[in-house]
GULUMMAR-10864 format. One record per residue (C-alpha): residue number from 1; residue in one letter; x, z, y. Coordinates in Angstrom, 3 decimals, padded with zeros to 6 digits. Layout:
N
> NUM A X Z Y
...
REM end
This chain:
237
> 1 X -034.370 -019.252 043.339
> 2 X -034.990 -019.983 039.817
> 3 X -031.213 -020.971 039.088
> 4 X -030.245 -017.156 040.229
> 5 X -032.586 -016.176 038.132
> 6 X -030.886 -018.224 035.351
> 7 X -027.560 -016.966 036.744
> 8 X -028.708 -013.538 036.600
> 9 X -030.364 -013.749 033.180
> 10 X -027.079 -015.043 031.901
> 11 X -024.427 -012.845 033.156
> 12 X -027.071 -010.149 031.975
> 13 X -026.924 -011.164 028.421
> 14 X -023.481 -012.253 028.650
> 15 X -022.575 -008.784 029.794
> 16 X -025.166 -007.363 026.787
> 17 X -023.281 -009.311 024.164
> 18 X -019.550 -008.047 025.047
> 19 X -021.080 -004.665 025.052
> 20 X -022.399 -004.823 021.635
> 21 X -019.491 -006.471 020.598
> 22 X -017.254 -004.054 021.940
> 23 X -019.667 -001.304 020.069
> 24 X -019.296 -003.027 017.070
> 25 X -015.740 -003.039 017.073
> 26 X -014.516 000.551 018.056
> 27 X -016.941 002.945 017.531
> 28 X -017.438 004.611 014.156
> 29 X -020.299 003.557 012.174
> 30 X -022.665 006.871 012.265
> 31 X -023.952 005.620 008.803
> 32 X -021.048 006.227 006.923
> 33 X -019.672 009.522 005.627
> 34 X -016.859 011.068 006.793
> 35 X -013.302 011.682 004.357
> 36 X -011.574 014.962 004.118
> 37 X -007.776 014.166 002.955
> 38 X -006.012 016.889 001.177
> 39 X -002.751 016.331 000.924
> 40 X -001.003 018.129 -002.293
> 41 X 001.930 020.583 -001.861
> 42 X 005.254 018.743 -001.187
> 43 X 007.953 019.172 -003.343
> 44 X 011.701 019.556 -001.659
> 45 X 013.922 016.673 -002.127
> 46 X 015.774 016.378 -005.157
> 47 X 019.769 016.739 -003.984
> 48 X 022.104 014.554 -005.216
> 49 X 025.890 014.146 -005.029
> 50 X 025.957 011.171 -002.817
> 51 X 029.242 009.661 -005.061
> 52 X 026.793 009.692 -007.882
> 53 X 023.729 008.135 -006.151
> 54 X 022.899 004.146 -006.794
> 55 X 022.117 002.564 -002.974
> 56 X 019.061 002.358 -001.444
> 57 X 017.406 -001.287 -001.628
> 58 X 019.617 -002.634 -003.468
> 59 X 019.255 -005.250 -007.118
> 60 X 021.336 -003.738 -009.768
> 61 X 022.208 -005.946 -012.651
> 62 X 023.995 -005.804 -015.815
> 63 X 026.143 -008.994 -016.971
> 64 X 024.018 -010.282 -019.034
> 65 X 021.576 -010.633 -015.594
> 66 X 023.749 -012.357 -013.247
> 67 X 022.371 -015.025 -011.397
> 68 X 018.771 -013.196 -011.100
> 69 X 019.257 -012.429 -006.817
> 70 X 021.361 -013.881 -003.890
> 71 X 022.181 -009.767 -003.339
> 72 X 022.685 -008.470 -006.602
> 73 X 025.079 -005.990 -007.655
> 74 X 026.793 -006.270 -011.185
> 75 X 026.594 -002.412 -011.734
> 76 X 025.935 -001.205 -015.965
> 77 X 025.348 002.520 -014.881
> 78 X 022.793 001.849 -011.643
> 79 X 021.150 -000.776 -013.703
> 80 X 020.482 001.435 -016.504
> 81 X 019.463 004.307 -014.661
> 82 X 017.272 002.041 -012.204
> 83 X 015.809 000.764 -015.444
> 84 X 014.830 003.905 -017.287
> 85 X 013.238 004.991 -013.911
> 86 X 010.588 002.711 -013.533
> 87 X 010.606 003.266 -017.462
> 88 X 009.846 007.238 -016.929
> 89 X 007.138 006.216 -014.231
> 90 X 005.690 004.103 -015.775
> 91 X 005.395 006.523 -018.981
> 92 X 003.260 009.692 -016.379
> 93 X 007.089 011.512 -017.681
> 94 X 007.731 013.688 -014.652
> 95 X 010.523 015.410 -015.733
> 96 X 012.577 012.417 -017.153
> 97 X 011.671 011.452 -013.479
> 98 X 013.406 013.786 -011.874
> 99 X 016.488 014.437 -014.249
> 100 X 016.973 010.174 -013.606
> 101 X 016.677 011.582 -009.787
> 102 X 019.329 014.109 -010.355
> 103 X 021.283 011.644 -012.409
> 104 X 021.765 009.307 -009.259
> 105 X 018.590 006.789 -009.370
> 106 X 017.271 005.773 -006.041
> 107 X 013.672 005.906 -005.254
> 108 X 013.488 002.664 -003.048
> 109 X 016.243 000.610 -005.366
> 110 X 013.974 -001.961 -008.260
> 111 X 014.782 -002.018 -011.648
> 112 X 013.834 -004.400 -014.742
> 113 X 011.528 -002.353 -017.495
> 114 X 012.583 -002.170 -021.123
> 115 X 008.809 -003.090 -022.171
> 116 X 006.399 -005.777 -020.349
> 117 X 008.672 -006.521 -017.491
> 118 X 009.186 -010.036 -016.077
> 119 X 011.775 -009.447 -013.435
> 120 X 012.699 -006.654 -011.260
> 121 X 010.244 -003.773 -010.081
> 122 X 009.878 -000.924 -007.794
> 123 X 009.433 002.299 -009.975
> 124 X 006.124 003.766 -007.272
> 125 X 004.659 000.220 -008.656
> 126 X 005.065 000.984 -012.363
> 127 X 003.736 004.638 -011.659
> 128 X 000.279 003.241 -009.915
> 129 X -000.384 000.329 -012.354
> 130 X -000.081 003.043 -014.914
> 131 X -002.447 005.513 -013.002
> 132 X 000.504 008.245 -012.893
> 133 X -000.145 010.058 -009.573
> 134 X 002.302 013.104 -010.147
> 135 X 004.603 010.685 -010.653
> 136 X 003.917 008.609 -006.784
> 137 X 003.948 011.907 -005.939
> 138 X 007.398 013.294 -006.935
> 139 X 008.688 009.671 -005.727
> 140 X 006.771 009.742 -002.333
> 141 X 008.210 013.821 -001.947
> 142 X 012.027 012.076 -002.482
> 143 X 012.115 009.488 000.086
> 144 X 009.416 006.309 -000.816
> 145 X 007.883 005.067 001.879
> 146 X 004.101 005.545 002.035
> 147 X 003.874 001.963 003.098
> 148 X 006.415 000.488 001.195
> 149 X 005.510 -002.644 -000.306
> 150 X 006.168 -005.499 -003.098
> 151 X 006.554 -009.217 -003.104
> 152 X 005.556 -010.955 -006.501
> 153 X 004.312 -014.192 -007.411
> 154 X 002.402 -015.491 -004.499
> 155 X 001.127 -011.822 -003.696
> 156 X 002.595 -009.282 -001.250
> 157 X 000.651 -005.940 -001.679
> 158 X 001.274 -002.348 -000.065
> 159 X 001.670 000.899 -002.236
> 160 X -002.372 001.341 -001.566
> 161 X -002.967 -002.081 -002.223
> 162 X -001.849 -001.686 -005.734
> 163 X -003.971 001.592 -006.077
> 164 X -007.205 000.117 -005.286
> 165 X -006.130 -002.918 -007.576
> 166 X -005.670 -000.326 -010.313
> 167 X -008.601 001.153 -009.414
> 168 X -006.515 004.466 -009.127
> 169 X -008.705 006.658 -006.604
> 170 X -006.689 009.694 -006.988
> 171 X -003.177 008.005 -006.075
> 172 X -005.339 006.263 -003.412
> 173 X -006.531 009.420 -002.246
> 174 X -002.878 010.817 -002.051
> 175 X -001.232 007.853 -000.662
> 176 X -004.086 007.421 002.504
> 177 X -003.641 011.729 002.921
> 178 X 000.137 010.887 003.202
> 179 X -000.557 008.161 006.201
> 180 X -000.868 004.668 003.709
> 181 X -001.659 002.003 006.657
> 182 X -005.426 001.363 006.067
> 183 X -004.769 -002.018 008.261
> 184 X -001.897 -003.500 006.372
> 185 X -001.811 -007.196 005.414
> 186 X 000.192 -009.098 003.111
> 187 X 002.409 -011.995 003.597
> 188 X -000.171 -014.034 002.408
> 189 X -002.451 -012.867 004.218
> 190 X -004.648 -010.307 002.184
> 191 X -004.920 -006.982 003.264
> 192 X -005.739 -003.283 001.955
> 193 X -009.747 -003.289 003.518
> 194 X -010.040 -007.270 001.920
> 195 X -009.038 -005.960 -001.188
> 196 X -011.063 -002.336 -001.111
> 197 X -014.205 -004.419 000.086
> 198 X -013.481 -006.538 -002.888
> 199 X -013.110 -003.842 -005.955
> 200 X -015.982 -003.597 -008.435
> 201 X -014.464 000.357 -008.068
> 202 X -017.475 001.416 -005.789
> 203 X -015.747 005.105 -005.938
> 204 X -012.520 003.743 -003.988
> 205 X -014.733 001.089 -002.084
> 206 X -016.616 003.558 -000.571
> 207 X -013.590 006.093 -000.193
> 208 X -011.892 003.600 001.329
> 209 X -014.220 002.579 003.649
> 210 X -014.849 005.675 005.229
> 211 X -011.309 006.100 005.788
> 212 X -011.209 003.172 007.270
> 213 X -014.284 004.111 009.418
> 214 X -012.381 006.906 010.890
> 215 X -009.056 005.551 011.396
> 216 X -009.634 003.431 015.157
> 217 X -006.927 000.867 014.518
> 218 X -008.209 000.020 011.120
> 219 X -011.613 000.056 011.984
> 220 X -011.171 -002.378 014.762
> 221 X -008.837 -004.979 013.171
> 222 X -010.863 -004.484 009.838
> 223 X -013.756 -005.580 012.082
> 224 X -012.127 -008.534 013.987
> 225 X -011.215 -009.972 011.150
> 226 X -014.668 -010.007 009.939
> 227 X -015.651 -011.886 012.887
> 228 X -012.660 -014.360 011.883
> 229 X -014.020 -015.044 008.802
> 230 X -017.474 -015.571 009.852
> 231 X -016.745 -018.100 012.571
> 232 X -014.129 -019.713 010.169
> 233 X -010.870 -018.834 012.252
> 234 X -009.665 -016.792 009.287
> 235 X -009.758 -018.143 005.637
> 236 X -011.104 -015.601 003.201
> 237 X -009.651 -015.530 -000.277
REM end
């Protein structure tokens, strides 16, 4: 008799615990406020003469760069106009921008900065270190990927990832209103929610929280890995 009890009183609790944990993990935290997103008008794609545009993805270099990538492409005209793109973006200069655009520069194609550059970049990561959101903009309204990211010395960081590491709430704002992945993770293992529960920016912190909060996938992963790094299955950084 008393071992059903036992039995009883532990399937009970056992039954209590995957209940709250199953709380815990995908229902919205009533606590936390709510985001409106407001996306900003979109802009129609630049056109371009497709004999004039550089390639998508692809590592221009001049010949004095040879031997920088496995998949580069000795090209003086690409490479310069690659170059003064992430230039422009990086300098908030929206129409320069979009004459480069018109000119034949591709928005997903790197290119090596005249100023402060120590290899290749992507110009969207130029434009967000630099806090020029009209600039993510006009590349995100020509064909970047919301979710595009960047691989550089030991880190591997999404386009939102580099916001909140700016501490750039308005491109963060724009880039989770276009559909940024809330739950992405690195290559090394640090994601968007590690690094926005991180910032000393308690603005995007807290933005990006309750984003988070109201997107189910992220909220659930965000909150299993938690758990993984409070019962030491997951290493936190």
């Amino acid at each position: 008799m008393a071992e059903r009890k036992i039995g009883r009183y532990f399937g009970a609790g056992f039954l209590g615990a995957v209940l709250l944990l199953a709380a815990y993990l995908f229902f919205p935290n009533p606590f936390v406020s709510s985001v409106i997103l407001e996306d900003s008008p979109r802009e129609a794609p630049i056109v371009v003469d497709s004999a004039n545009q550089c390639k998508s993805e692809t590592v221009y270099v001049t010949a004095m760069q040879v031997g920088y990538s496995d998949f580069e492409i000795v090209d003086e005209r690409c490479s310069a106009l690659q170059r003064e793109l992430v230039d422009a973006a990086g300098e908030g200069n929206v129409e320069r921008v979009r004459q480069l655009l018109r000119d034949g520069a591709n928005v997903n194609s790197p290119g090596w900065p005249t100023i402060g550059g120590n290899g290749l970049v992507p110009a969207w990561s130029r434009a967000i270190w630099s806090k020029q959101t009209d600039v993510v903009k006009l590349l995100l309204d020509n064909g970047v990927d919301v979710n595009s990211s960047f691989s550089c010395c030991i880190d591997h960081s999404s386009m939102l990832m580099v916001a909140i590491a700016a501490r750039d709430i308005d491109t963060a704002k724009l880039l989770i209103a276009r559909g940024a992945d809330l739950s992405f993770v690195g290559d090394f293992g640090w994601g968007v929610m590690d690094l926005a529960e991180n910032s000393e920016n308690r603005e995007i912190q807290a933005f990006a929280l309750a984003a988070c909060n109201s997107d189910p996938g992220c909220r659930v992963r965000t909150r299993a890995r938690r758990i993984g790094y409070s019962i030491g299955f997951l290493e936190k950084f």
